[in-house]
Backbone as CSV, one residue per row, in Angstrom:
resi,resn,N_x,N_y,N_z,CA_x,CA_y,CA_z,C_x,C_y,C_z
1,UNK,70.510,115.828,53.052,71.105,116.452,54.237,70.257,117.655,54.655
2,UNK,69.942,117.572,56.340,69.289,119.108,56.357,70.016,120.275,56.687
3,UNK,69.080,121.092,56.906,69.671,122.707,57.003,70.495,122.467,58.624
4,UNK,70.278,121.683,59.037,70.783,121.768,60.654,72.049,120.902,60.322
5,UNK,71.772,120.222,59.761,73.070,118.670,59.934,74.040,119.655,59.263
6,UNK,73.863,120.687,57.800,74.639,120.894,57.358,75.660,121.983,57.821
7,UNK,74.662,122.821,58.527,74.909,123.961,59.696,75.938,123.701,60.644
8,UNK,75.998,122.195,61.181,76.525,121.364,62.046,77.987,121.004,61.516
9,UNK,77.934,120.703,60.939,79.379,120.233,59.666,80.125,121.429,59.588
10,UNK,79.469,122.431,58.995,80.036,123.888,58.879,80.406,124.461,59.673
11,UNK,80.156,124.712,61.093,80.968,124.958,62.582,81.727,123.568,62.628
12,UNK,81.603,122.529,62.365,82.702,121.877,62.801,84.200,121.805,62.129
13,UNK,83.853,121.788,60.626,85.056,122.553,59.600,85.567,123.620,60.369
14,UNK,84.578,124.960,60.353,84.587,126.359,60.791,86.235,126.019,61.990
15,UNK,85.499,125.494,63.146,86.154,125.310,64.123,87.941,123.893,64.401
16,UNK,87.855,123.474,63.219,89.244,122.809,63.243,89.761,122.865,62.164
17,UNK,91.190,122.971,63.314,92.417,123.821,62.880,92.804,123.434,61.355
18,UNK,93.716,123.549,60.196,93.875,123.429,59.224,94.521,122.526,58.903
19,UNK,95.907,122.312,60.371,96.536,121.242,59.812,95.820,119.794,60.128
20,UNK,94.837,120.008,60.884,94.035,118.534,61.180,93.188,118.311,59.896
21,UNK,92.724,119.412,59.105,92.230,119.126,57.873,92.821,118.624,56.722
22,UNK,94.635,119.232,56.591,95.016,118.874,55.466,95.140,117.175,55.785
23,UNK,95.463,117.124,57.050,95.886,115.262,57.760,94.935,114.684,57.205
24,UNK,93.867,115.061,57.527,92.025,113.876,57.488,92.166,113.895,55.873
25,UNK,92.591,114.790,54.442,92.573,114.341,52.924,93.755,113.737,52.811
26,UNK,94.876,113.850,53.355,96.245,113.141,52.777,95.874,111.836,53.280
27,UNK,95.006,111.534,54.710,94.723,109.972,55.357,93.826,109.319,54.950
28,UNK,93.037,109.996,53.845,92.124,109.211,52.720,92.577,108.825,51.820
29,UNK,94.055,109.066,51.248,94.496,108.479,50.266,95.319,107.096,50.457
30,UNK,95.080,106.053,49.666,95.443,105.052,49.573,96.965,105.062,49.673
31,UNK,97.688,103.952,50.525,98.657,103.694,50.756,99.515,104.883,51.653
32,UNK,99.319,105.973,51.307,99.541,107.638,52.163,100.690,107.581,52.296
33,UNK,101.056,108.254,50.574,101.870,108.409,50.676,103.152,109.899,51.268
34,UNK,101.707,110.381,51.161,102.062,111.660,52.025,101.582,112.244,53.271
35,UNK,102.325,112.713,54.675,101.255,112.916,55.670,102.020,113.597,56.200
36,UNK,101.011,113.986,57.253,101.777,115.458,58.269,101.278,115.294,59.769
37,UNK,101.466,115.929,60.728,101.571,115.693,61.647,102.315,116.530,62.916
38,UNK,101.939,116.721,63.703,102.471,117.575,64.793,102.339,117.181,65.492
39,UNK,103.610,116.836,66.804,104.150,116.018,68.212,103.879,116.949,68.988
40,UNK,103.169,117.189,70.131,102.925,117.849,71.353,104.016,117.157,72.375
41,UNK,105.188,117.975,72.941,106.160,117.052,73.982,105.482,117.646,75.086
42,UNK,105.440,116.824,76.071,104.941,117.443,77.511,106.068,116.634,78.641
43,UNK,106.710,117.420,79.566,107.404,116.840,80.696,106.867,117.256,82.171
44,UNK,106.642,115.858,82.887,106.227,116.431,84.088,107.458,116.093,85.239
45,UNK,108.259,116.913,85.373,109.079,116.992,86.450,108.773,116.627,88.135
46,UNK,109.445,115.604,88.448,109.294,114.712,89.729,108.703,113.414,89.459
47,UNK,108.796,112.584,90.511,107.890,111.529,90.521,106.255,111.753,90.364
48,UNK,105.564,110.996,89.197,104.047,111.353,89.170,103.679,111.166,90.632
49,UNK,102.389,111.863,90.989,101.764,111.796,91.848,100.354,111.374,91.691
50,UNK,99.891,110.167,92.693,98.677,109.795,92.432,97.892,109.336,93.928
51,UNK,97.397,110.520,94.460,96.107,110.106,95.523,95.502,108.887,95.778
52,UNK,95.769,108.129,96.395,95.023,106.663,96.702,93.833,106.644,96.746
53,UNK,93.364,107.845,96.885,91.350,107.830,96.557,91.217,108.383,95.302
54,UNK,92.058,108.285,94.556,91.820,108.912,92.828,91.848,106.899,92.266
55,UNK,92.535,106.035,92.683,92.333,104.674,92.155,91.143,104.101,92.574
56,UNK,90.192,104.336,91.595,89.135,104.011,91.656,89.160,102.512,90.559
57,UNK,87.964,101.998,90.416,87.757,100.592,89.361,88.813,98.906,90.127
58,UNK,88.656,98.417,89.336,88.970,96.981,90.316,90.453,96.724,88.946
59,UNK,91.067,97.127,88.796,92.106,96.557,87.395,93.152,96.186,88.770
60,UNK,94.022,95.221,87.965,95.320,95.470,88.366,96.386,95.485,87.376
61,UNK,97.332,96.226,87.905,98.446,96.711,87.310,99.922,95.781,87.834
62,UNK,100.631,95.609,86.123,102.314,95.055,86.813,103.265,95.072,85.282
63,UNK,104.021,94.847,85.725,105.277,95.514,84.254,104.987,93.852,83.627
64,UNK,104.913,93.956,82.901,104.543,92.730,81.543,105.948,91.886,81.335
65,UNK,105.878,90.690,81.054,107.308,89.788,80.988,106.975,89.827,79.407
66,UNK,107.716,88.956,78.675,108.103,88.034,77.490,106.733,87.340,77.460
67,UNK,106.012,86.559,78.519,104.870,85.937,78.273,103.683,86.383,77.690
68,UNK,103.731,88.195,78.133,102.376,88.293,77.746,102.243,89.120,76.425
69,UNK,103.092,88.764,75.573,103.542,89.146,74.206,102.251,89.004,73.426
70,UNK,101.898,87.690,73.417,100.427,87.694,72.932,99.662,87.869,73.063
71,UNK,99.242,88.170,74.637,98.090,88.967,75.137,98.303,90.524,74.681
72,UNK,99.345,90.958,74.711,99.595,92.256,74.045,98.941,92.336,72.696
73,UNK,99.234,91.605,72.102,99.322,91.590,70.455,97.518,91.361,70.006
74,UNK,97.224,90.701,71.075,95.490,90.558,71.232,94.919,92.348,71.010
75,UNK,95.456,92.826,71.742,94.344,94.362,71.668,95.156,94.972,70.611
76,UNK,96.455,94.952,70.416,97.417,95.723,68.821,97.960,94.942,68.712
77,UNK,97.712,94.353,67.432,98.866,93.878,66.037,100.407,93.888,66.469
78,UNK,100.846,93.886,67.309,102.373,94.438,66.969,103.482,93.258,68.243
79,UNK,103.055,92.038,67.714,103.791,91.624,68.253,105.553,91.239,67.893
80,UNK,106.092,91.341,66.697,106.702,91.696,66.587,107.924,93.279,67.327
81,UNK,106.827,93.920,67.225,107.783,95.498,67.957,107.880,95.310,69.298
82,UNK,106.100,94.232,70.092,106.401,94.284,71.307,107.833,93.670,71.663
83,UNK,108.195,92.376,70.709,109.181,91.881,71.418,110.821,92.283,71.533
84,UNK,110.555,93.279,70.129,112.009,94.323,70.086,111.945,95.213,71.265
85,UNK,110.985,95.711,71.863,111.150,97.054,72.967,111.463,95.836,73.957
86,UNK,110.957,94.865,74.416,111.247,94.262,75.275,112.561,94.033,75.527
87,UNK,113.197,93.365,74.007,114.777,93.203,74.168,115.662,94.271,74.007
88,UNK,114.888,95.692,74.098,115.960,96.585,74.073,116.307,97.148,75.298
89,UNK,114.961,96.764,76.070,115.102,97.021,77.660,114.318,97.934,78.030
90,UNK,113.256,97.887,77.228,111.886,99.250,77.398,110.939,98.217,78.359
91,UNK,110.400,98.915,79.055,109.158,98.473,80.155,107.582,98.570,79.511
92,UNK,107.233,97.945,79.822,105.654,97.701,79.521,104.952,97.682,80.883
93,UNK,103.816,98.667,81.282,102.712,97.763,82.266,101.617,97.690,81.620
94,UNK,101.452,96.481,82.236,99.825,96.067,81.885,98.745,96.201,82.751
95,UNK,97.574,96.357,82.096,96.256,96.297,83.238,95.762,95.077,83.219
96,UNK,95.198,94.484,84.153,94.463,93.093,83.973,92.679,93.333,84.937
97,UNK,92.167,93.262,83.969,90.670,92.798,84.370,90.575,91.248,84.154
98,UNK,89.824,90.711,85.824,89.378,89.027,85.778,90.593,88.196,85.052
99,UNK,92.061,88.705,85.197,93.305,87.754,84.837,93.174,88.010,83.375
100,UNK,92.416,88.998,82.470,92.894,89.280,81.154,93.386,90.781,81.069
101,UNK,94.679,90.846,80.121,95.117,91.809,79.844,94.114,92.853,79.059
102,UNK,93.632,94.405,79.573,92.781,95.018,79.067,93.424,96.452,78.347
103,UNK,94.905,96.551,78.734,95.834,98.102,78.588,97.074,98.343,78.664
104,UNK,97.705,98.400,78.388,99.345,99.141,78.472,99.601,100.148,78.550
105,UNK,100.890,100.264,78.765,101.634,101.669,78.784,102.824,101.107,78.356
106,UNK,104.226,101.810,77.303,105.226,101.564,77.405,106.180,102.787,77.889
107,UNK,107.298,102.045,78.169,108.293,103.754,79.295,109.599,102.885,78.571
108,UNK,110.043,103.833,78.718,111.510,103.698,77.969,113.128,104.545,79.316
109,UNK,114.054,104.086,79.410,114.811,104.861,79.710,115.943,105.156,79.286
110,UNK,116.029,104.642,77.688,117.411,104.921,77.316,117.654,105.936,76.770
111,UNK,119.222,106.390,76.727,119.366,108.377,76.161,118.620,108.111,74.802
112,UNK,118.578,107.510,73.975,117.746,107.903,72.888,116.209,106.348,72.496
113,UNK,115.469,107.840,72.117,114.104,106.587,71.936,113.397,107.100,70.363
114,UNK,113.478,106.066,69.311,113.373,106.071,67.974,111.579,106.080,67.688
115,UNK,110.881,106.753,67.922,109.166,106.858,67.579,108.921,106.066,66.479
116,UNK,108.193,105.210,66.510,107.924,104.032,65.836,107.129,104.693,64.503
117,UNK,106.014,105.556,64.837,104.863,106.241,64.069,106.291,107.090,62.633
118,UNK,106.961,107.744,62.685,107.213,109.197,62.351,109.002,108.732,62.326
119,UNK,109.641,107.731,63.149,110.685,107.766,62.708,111.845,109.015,63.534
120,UNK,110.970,109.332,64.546,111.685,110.718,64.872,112.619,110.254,66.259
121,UNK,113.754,110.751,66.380,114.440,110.254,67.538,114.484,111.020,68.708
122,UNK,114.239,110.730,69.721,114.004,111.509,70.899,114.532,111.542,71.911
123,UNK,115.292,112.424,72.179,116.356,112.167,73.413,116.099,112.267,74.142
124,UNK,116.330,111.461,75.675,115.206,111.111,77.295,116.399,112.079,78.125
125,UNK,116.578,112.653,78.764,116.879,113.538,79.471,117.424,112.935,80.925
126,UNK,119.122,112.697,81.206,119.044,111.561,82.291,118.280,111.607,83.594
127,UNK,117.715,110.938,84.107,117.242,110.659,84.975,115.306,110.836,84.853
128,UNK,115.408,110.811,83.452,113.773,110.746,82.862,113.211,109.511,82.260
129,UNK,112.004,109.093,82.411,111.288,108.225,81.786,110.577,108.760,80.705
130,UNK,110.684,108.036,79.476,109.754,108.365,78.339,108.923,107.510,78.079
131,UNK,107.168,107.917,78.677,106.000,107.441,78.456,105.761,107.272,77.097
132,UNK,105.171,105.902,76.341,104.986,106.423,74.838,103.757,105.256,74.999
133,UNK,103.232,105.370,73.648,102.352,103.987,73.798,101.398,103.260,74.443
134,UNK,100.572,104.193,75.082,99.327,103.630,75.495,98.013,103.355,74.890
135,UNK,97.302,101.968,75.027,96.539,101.717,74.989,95.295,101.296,76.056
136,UNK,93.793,101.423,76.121,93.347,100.877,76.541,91.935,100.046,76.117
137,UNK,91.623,99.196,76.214,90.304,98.850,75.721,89.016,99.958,75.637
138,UNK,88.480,100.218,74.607,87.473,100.643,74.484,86.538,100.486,76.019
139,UNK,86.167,99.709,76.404,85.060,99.608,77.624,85.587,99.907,78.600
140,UNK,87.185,99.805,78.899,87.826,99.965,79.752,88.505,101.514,80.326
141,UNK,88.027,102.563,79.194,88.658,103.944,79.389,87.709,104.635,80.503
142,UNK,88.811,105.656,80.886,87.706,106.514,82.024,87.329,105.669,83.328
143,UNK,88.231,104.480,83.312,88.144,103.969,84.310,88.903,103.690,85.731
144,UNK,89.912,104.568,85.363,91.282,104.971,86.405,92.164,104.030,85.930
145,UNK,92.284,103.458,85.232,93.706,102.579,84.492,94.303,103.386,84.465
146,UNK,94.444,104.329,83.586,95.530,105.659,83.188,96.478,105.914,84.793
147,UNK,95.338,106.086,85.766,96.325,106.681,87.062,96.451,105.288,87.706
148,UNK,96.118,103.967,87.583,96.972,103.131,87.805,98.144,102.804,87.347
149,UNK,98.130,103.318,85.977,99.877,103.383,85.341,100.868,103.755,85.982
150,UNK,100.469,105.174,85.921,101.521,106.323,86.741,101.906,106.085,87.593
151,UNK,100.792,105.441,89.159,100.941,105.131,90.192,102.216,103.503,90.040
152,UNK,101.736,103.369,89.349,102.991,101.887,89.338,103.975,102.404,89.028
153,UNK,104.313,102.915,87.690,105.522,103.774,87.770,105.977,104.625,88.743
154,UNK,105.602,105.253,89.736,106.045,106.332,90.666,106.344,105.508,91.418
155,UNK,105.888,104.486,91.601,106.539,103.266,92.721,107.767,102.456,92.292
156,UNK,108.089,102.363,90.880,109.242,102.074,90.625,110.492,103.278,90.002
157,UNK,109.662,104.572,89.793,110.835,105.801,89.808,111.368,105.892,90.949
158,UNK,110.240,105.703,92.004,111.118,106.509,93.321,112.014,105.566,93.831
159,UNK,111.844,104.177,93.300,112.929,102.910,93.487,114.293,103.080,92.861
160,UNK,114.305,103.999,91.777,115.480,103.300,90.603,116.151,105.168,90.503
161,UNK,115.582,105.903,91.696,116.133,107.285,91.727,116.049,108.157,89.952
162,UNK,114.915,108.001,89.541,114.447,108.360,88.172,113.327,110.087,89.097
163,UNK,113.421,110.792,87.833,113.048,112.268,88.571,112.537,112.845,87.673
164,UNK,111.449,112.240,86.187,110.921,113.361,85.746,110.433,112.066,84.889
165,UNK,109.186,112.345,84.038,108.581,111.775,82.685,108.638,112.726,81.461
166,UNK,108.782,112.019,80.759,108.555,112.779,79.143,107.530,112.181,78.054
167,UNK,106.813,112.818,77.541,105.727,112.207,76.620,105.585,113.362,75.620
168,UNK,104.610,112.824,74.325,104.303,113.238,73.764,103.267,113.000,73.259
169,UNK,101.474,113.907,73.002,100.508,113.899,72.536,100.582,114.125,70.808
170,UNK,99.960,113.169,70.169,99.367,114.066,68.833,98.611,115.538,68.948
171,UNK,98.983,116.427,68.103,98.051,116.984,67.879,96.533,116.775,67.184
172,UNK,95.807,116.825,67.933,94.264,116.698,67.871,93.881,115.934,68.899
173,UNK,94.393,115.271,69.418,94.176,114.068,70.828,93.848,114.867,71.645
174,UNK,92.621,116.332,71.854,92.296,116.479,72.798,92.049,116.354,74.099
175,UNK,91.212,115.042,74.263,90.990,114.123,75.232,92.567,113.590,76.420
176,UNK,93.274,113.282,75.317,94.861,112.897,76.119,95.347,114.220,76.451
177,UNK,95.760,115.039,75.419,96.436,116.344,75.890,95.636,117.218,77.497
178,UNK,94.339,116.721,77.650,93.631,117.628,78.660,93.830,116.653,79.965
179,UNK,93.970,115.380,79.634,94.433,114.338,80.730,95.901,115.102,81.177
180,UNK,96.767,114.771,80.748,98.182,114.618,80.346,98.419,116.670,81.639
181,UNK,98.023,117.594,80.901,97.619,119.048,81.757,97.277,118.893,82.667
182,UNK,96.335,118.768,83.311,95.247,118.587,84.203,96.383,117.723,85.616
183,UNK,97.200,116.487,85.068,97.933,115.704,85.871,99.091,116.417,86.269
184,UNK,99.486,117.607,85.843,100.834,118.146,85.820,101.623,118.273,84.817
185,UNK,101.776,117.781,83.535,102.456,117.971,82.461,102.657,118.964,81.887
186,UNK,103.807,119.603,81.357,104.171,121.307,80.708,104.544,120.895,79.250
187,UNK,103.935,121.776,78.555,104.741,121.525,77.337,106.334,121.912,77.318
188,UNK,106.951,121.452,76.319,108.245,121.767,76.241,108.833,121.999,74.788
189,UNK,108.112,121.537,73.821,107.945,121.669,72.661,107.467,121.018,71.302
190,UNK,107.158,121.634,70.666,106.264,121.234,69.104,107.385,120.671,68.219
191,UNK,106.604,119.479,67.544,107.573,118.833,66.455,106.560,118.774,65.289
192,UNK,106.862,119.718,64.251,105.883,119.322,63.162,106.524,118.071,61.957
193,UNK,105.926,117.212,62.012,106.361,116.401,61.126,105.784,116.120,59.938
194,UNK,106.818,116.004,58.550,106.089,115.573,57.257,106.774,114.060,56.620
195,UNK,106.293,113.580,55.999,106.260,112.650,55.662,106.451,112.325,53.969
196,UNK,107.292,112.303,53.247,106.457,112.167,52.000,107.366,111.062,50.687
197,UNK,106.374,109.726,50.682,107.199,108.597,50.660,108.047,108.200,51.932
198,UNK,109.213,108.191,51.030,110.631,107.420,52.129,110.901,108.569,52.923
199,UNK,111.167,109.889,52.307,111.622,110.920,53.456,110.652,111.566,54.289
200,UNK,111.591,111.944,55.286,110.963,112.185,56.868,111.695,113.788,56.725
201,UNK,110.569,114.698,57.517,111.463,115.847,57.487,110.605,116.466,59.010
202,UNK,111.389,116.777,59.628,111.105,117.359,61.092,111.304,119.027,61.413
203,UNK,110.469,119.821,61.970,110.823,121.350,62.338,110.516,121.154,63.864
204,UNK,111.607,121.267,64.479,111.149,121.642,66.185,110.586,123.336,66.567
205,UNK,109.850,123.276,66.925,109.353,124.946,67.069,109.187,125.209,69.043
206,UNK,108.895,126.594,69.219,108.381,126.284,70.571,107.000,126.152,70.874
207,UNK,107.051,125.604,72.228,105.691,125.193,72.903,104.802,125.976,72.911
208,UNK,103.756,125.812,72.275,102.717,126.496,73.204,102.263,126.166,74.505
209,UNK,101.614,127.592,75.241,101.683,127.379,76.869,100.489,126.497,77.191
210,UNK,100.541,125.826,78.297,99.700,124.665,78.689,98.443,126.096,78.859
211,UNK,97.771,127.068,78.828,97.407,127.837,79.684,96.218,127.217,77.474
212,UNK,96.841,127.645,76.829,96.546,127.780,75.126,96.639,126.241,74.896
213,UNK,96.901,125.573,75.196,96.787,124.567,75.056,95.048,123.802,75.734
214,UNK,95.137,123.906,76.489,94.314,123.975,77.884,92.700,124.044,77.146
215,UNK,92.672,125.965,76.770,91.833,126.607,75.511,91.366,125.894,74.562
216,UNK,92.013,125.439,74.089,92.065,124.765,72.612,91.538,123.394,72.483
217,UNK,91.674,122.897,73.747,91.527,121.537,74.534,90.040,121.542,74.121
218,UNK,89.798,122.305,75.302,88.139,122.962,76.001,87.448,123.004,74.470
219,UNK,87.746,124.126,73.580,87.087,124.227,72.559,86.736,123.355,71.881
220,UNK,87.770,122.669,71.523,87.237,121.097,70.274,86.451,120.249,71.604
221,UNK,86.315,120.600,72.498,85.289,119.294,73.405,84.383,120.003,73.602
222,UNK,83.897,121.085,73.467,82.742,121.902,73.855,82.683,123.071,72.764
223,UNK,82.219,122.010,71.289,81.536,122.841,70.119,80.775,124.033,70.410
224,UNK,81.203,125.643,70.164,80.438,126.422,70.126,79.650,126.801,69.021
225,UNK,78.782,127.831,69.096,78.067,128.142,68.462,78.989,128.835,66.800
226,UNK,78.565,128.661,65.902,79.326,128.732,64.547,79.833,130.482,64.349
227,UNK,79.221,130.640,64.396,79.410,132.584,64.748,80.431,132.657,66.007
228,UNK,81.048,131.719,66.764,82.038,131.971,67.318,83.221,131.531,67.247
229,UNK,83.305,131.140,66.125,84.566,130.288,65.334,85.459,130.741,65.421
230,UNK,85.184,132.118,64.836,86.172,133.691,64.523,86.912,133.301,65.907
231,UNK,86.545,132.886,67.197,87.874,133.570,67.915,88.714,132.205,68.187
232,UNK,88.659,130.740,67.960,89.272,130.417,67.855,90.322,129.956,66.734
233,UNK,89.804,130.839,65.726,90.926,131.566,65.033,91.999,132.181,64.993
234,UNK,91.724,133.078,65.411,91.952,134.041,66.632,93.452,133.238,67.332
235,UNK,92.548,132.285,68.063,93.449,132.162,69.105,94.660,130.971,68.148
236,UNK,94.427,130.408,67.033,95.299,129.509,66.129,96.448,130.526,65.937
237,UNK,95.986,131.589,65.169,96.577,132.413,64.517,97.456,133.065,65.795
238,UNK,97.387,133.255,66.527,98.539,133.562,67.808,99.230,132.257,68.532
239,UNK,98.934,131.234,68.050,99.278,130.250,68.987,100.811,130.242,67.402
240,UNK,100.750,130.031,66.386,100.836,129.770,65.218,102.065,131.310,65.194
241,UNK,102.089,132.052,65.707,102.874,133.301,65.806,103.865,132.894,66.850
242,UNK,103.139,132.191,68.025,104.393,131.804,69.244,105.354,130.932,68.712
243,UNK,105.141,130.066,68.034,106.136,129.195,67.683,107.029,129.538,66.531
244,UNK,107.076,131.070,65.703,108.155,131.387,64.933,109.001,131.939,65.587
């Protein structure tokens, strides 16, 4: 290893946060039996909004039947769960490139929605949709699918008199959390979750502000120099104070 690569490693430790570190050794252990984890909730109040010159790329978008269970199950494993959300009355859209399914989204609207990952139950707020569950093909990201979602949904909120979304980012999902901001989304609050074996144990804390969020975003996507680590420290260690 050289003096640079190792230099390189060392601002990148330096620079992320602790609980993404203890996650990355408990997710090397076999079977895992222990893990942790923190829910970012974000709600964007009103119907999404999406500019007709922001749908860029050739996909099309439509809420998924019973049929395309296996085309689902083609990009994730989970055909089984797909077909429980289906019969519980959760919505799916799909993207289709050249008549193949390339992406989803699932939305939920019932008062309570059970997180598949973590086990955690989440109450939808009436007259809210809860976004969960997106995927998209690798070749296919960054390609305006994401705001073809929304846009389909806002065409069937403003149908069914629905008035707000609810979601939730992992913590470390940079990339989503700066999407998710950027579109209008507020935080509303932190769920730290542990895991260990069979039991589940949950702390709701408060949000940090989209403003620190935002920050934090920026930083893990634009590695600084290692000698400037110290301030997003800094800024952990106050973010980490808001929520007691």
């Amino acid at each position: 290893m050289t003096w640079a690569s190792l230099t390189e490693r060392a601002s990148t430790l330096a620079r992320t946060p602790r609980l993404l570190l203890v996650q990355k050794l408990l997710r090397r252990v076999p079977l895992r039996p222990v893990d942790v984890g923190k829910l970012c909730f974000l709600q964007l109040d009103g119907v999404p909004t999406v500019p007709r010159a922001m749908l860029r790329g050739h996909a099309r978008v439509r809420f998924a039947t019973a049929n395309d269970v296996a085309a689902l199950a083609a990009l994730q494993d989970k055909a089984p769960l797909f077909r429980a959300r289906l019969a519980e009355g959760d919505r799916c859209i799909v993207a289709l490139v050249d008549g193949r399914i390339v992406g989803y989204e699932w939305f939920s609207d019932n008062p309570v929605h059970r997180e598949t990952a973590w086990g955690y139950s989440i109450t939808i707020p009436g007259g809210y949709i809860y976004a969960y569950d997106a995927y998209i093909e690798p070749a296919y990201r960054n390609t305006g699918i994401w705001l073809r979602f929304k846009a389909h949904l806002a065409e069937w909120m403003a149908g069914s008199g629905k008035r707000g979304v609810l979601t939730f980012v992992d913590y470390g999902n940079w990339p989503s959390l700066r999407t998710h901001l950027r579109f209008g989304f507020e935080p509303t609050e932190t769920v730290l979750a542990l895991r260990v074996i069979g039991l589940r144990l949950f702390r709701r804390m408060r949000a940090v502000s989209a403003a620190a969020w935002s920050y934090l975003a920026w930083l893990a996507m634009h590695p600084p120099p290692l000698h400037l680590h110290h301030a997003a420290r800094v800024l952990h260690a106050v973010a980490a104070v808001a929520h007691r």
